[in-house]
C-alpha positions in Angstrom: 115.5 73.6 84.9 113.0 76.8 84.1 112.4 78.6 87.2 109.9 81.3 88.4 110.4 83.1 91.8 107.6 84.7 93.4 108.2 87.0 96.8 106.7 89.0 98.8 107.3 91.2 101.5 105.6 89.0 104.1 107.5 85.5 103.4 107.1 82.3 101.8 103.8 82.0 102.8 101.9 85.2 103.5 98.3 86.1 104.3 96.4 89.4 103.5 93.6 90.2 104.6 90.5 92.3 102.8 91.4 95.5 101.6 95.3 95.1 101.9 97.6 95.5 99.0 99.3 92.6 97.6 102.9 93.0 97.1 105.0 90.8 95.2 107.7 90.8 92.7 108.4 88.0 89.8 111.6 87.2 88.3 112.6 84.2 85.7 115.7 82.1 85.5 115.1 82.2 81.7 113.6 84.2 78.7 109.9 83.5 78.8 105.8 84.9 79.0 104.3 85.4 82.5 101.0 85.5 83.0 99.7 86.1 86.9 96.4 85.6 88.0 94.9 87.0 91.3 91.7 85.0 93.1 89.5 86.7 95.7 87.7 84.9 98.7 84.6 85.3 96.2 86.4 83.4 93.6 86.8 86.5 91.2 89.8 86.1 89.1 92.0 89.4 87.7 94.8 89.2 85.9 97.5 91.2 87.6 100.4 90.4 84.9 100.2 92.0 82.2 98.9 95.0 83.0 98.2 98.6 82.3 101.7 99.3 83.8 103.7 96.7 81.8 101.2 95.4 78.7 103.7 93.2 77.5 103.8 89.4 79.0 107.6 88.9 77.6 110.0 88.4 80.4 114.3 88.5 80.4 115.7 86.4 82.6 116.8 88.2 85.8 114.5 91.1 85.2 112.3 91.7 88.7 108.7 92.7 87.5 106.7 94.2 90.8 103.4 92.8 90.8 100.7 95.3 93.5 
């Protein structure tokens, strides 16, 4: 089955609090499009993936994107 892995460097199940940086990375089992969304305590949504860093939402499989 497709599979998506999503880490960070706080565990399975992190918390952050205001003003902290999220840091994660993504990585696919197969070729595919990511798109990652990030939603605020004030229910503001960004997208984080793409971005201005990598623009394009075409993943390899294996390849470890870093999401901050």
């Amino acid at each position: 089955p497709f599979m998506l892995n999503l880490q960070t460097d706080r565990g399975g199940k992190p918390t952050f609090k205001v003003g902290e940086f999220l840091n994660m990375s993504m990585s696919m089992n197969g070729n595919g499009t990511a798109y990652c969304y990030y939603e605020d305590v004030t229910k503001t949504t960004a997208r984080i993936f793409p971005n201005q860093f990598q623009a394009d939402a075409w993943m390899k499989a294996g390849n470890i994107v870093r999401l901050a």
